[in-house]
Z-matrix of the N, CA and C atoms (Angstrom, degrees):
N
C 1 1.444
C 2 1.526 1 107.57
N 3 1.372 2 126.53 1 129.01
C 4 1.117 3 156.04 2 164.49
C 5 1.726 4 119.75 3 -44.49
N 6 1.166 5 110.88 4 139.63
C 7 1.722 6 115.08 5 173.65
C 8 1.919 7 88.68 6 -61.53
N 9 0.828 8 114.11 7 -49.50
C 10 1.384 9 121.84 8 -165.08
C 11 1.464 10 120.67 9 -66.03
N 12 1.653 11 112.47 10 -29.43
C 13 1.505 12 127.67 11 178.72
C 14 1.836 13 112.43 12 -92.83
N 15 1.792 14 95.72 13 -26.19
C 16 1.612 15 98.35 14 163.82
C 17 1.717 16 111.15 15 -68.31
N 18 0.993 17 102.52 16 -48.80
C 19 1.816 18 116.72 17 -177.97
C 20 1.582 19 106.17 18 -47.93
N 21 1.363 20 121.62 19 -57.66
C 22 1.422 21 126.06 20 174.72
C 23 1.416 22 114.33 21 -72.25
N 24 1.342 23 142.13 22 -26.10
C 25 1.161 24 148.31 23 -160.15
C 26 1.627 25 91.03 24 -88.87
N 27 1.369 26 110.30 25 -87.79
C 28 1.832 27 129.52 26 -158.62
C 29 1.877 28 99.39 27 -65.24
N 30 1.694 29 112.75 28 -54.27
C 31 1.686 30 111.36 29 -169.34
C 32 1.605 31 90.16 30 121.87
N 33 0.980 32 116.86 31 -173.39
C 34 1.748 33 123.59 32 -132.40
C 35 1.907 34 87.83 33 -127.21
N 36 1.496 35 114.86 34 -15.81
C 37 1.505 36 128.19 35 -177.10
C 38 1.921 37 106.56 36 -82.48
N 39 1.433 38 104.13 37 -33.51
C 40 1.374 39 124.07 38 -169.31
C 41 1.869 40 96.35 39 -77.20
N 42 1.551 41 109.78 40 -53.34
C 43 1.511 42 110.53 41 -162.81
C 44 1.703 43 101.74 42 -86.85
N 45 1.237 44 112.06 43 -4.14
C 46 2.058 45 123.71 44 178.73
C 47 1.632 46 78.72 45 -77.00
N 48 1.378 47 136.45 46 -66.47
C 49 1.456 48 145.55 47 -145.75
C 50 1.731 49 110.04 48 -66.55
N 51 1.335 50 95.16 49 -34.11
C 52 1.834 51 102.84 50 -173.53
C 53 1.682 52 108.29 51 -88.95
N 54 1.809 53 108.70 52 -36.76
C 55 1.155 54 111.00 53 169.89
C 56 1.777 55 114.27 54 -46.51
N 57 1.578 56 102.82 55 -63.90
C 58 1.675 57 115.27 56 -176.90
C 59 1.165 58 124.47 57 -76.01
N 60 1.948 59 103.19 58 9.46
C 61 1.401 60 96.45 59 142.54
C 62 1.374 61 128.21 60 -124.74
N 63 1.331 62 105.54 61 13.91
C 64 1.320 63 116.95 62 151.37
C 65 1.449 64 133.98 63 -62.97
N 66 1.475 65 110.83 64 -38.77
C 67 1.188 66 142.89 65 -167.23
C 68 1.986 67 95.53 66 -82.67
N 69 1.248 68 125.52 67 -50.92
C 70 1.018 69 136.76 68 -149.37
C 71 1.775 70 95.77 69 -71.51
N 72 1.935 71 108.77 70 -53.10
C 73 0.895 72 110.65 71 160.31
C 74 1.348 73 156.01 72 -39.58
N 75 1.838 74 86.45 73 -30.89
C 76 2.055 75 98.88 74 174.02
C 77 1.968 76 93.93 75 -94.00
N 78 0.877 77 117.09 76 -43.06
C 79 1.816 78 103.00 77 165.72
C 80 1.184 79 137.51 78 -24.85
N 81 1.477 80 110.92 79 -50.12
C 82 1.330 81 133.55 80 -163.56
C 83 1.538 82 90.21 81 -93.46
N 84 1.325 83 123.91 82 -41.42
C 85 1.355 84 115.02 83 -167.32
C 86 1.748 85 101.41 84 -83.77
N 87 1.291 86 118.72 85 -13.23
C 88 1.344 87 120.91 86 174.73
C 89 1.791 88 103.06 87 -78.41
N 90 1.282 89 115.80 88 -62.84
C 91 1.356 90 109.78 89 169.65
C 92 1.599 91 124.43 90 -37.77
N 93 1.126 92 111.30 91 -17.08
C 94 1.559 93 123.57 92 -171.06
C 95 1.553 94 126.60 93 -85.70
N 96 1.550 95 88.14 94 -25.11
C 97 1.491 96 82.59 95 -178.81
C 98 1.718 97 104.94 96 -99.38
N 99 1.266 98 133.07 97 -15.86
C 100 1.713 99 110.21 98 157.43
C 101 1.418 100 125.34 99 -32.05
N 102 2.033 101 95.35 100 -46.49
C 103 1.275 102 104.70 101 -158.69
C 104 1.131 103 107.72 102 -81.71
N 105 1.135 104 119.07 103 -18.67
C 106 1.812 105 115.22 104 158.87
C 107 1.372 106 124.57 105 -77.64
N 108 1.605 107 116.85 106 -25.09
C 109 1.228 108 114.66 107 159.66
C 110 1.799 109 121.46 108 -55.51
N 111 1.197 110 109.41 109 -34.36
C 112 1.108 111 123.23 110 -169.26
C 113 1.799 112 118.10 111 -83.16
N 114 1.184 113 108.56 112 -22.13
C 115 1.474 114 117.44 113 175.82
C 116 1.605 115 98.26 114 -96.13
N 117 0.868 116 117.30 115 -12.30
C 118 1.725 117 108.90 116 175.96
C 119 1.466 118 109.64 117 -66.95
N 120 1.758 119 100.96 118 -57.03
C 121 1.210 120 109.55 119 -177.28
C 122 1.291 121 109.55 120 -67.85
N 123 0.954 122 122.55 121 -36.28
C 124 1.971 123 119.79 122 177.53
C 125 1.880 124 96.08 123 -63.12
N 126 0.718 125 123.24 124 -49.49
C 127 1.812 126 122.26 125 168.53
C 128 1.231 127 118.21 126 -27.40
N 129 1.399 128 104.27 127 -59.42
C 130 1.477 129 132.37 128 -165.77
C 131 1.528 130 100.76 129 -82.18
N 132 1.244 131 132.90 130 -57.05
C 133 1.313 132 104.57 131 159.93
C 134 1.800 133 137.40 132 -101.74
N 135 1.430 134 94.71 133 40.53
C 136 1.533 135 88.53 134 158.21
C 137 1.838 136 90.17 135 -118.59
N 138 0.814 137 128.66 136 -21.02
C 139 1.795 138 115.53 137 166.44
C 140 1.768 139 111.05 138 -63.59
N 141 1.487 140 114.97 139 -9.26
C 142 1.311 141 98.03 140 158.26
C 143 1.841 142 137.41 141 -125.16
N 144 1.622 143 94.38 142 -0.59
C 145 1.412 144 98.90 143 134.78
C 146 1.353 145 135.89 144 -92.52
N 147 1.241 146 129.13 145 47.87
C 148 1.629 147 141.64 146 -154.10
C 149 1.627 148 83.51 147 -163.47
N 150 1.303 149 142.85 148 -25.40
C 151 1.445 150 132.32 149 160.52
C 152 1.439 151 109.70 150 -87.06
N 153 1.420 152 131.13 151 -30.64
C 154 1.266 153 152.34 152 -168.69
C 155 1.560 154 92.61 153 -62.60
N 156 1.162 155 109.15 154 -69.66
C 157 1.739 156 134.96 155 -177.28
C 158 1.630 157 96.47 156 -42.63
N 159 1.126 158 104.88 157 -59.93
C 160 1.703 159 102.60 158 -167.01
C 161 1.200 160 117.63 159 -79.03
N 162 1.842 161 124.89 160 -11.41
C 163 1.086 162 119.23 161 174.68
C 164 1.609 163 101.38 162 -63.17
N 165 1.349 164 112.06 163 -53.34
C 166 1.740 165 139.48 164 -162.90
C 167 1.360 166 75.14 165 -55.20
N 168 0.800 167 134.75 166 -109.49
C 169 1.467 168 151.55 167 -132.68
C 170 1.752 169 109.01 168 -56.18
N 171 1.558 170 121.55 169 -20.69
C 172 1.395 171 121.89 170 155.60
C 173 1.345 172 130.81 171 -73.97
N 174 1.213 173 111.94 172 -10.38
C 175 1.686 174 109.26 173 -132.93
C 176 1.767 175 77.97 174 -112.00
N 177 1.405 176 100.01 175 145.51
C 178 2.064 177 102.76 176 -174.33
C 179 1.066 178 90.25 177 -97.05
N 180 1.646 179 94.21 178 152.27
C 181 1.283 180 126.84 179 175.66
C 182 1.216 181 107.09 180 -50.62
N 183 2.115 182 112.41 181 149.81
C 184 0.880 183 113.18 182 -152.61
C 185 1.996 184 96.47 183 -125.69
N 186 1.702 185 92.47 184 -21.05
C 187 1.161 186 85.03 185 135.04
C 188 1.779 187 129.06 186 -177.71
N 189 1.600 188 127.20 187 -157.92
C 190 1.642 189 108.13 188 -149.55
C 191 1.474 190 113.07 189 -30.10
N 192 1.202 191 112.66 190 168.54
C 193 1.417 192 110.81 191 179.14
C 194 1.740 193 100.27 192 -114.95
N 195 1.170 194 112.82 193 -27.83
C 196 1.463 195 123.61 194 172.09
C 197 1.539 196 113.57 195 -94.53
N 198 1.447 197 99.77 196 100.55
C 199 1.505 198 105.19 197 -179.44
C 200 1.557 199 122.27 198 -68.95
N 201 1.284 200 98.13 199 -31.05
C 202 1.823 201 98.95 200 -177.45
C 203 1.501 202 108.21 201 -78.76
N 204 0.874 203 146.12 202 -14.46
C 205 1.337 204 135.38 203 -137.36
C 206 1.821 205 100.56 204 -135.65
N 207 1.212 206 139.14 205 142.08
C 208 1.733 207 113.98 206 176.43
C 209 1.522 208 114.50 207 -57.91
N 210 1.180 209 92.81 208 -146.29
C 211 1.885 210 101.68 209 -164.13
C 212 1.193 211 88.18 210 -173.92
N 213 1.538 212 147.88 211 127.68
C 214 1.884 213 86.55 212 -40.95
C 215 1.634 214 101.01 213 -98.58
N 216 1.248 215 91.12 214 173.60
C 217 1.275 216 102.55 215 -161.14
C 218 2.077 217 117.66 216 -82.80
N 219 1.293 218 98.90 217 80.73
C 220 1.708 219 114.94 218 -153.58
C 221 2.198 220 91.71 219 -80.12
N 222 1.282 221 106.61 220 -56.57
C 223 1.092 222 116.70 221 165.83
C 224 1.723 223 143.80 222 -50.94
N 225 1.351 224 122.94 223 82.64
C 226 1.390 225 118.23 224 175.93
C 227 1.335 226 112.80 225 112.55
N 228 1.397 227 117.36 226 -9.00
C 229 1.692 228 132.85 227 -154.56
C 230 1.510 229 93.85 228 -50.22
N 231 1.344 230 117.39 229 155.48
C 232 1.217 231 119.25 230 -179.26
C 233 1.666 232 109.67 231 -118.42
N 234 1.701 233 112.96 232 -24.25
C 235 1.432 234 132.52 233 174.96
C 236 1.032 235 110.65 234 -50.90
């Protein structure tokens, strides 16, 4: 069926309705792909401050953790 046989068949209100939702469809799907561009990259860098984090947060101290007191404590111990 024809642009021309929809137009004569349905009326010019029916083929305005299929156009603007044709149209509506490539919009939305145009708006769509930033926003997928954009969550990739937000992906991509929170998967590498989330490795960043876990390196820090595994890795042993490098050094005392008790500042007042020696390390280790060879002198006076009472334990």
């Amino acid at each position: 069926m024809s642009t021309f046989d929809v137009l004569q068949r349905y009326g010019t209100a029916a083929l305005l309705k299929f156009a603007g939702a044709v149209a509506l469809f490539l919009i939305l799907h145009l708006v769509r792909i930033p926003l997928v561009l954009i969550a990739r990259v937000l992906e991509g860098v929170m998967h590498r401050v989330d490795s960043y984090a876990t390196r820090q947060a595994t890795r042993p101290p490098q050094h005392p953790i008790n500042h007042y007191f020696a390390y280790p404590a060879t002198e006076g111990s009472t334990s």
